[in-house]
Backbone as CSV, one residue per row, in Angstrom:
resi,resn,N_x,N_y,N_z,CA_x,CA_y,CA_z,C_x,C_y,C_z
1,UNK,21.194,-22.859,-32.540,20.639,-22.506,-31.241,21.314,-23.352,-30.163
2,UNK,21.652,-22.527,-29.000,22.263,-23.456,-27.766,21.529,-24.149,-27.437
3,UNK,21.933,-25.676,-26.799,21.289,-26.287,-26.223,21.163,-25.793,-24.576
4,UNK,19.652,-26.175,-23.534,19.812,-25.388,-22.986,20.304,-26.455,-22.046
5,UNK,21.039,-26.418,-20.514,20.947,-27.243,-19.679,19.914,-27.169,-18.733
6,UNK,19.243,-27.970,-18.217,18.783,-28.372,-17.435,18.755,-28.274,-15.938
7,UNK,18.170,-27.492,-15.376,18.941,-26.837,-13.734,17.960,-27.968,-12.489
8,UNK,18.456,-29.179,-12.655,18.246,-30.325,-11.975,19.388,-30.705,-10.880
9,UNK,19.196,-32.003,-10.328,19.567,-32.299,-9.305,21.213,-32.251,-9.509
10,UNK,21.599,-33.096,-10.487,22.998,-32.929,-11.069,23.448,-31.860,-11.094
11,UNK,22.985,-30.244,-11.917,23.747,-29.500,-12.384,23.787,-28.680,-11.034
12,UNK,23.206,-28.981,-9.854,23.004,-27.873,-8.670,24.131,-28.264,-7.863
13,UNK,24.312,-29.610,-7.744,25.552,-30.459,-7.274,26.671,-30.370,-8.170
14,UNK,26.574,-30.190,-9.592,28.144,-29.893,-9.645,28.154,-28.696,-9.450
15,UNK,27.628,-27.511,-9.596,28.176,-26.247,-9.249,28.115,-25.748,-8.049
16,UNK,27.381,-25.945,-7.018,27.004,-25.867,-5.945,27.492,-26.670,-4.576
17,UNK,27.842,-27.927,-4.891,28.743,-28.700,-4.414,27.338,-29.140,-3.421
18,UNK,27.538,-29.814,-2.275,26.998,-31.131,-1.457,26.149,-30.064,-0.371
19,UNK,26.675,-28.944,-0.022,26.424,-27.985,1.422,25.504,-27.244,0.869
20,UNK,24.876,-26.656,-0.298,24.326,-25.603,-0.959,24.933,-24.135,-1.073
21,UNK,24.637,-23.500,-1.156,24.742,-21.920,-1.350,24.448,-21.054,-0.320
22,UNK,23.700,-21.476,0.583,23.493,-20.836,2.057,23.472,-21.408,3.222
23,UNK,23.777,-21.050,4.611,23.455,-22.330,5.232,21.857,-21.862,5.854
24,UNK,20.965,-22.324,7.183,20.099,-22.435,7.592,20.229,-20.745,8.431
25,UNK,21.023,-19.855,8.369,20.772,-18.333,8.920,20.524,-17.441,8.037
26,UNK,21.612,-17.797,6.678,21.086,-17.180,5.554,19.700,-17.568,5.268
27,UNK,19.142,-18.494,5.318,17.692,-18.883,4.418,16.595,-18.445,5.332
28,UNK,16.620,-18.649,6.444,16.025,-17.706,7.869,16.070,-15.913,7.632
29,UNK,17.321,-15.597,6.798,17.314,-14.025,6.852,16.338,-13.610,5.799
30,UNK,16.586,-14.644,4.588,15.647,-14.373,3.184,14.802,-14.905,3.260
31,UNK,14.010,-15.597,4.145,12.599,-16.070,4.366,11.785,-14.916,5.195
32,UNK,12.802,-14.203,5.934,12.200,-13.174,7.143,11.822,-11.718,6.009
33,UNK,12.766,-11.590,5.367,12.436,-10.370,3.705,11.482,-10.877,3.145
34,UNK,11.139,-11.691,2.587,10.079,-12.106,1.877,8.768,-12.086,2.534
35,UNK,8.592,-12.307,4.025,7.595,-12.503,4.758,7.275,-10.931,4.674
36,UNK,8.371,-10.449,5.248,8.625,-8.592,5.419,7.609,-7.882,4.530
37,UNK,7.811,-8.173,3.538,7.862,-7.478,1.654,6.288,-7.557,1.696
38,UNK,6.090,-8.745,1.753,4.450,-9.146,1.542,4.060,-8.526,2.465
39,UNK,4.242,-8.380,3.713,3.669,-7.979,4.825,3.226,-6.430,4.446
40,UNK,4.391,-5.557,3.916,4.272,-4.169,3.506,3.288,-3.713,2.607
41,UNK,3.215,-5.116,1.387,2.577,-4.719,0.373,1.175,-5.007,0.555
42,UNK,0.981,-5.759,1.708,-0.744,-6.366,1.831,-0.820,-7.626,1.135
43,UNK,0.308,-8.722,0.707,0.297,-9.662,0.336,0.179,-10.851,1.399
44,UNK,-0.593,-11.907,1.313,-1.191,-12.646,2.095,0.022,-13.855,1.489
45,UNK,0.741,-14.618,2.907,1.610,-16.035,2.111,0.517,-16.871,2.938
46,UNK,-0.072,-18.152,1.640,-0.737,-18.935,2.986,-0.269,-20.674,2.961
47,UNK,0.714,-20.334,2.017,1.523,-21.567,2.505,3.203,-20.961,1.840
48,UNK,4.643,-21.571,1.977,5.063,-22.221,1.477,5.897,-23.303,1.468
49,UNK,6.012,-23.899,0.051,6.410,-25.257,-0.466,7.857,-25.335,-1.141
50,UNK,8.596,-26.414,-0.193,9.825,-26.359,-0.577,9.934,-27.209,-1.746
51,UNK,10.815,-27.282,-2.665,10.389,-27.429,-3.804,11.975,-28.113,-4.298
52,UNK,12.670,-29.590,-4.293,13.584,-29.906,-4.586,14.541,-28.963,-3.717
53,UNK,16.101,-28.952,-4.127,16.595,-28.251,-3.031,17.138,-27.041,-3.401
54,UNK,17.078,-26.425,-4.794,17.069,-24.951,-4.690,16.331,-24.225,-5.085
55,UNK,14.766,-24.376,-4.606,13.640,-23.803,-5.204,12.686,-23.823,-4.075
56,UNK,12.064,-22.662,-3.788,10.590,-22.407,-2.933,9.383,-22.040,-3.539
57,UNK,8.292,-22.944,-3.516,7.348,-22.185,-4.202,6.550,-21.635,-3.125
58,UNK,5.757,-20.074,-3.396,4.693,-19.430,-2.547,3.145,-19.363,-3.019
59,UNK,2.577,-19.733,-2.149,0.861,-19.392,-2.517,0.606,-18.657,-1.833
């Protein structure tokens, strides 16, 4: 069985490098869809929590 890696602070920085994967217009465009989505479906967001640096959690 593979071992699995670990998708932590290290492995986001070596593949991802120092800048991330989007900058602050991209994450504004996919925060504005997500708000969107819920909005359509009757889903209530009543917080969210940024979560290390490539992870959001929603309540």
């Amino acid at each position: 069985m593979a071992q699995k890696t670990p998708f932590d602070n290290t492995y986001y920085k070596r593949f991802y490098g120092k800048v991330g994967v989007h900058n602050a217009e991209k994450i504004a465009h996919l925060a504005q869809g997500i708000h969107s989505l819920c909005a359509w479906w009757g889903l209530p967001i009543r917080s969210g929590i940024a979560k290390n640096s490539h992870r959001t959690l929603f309540k």
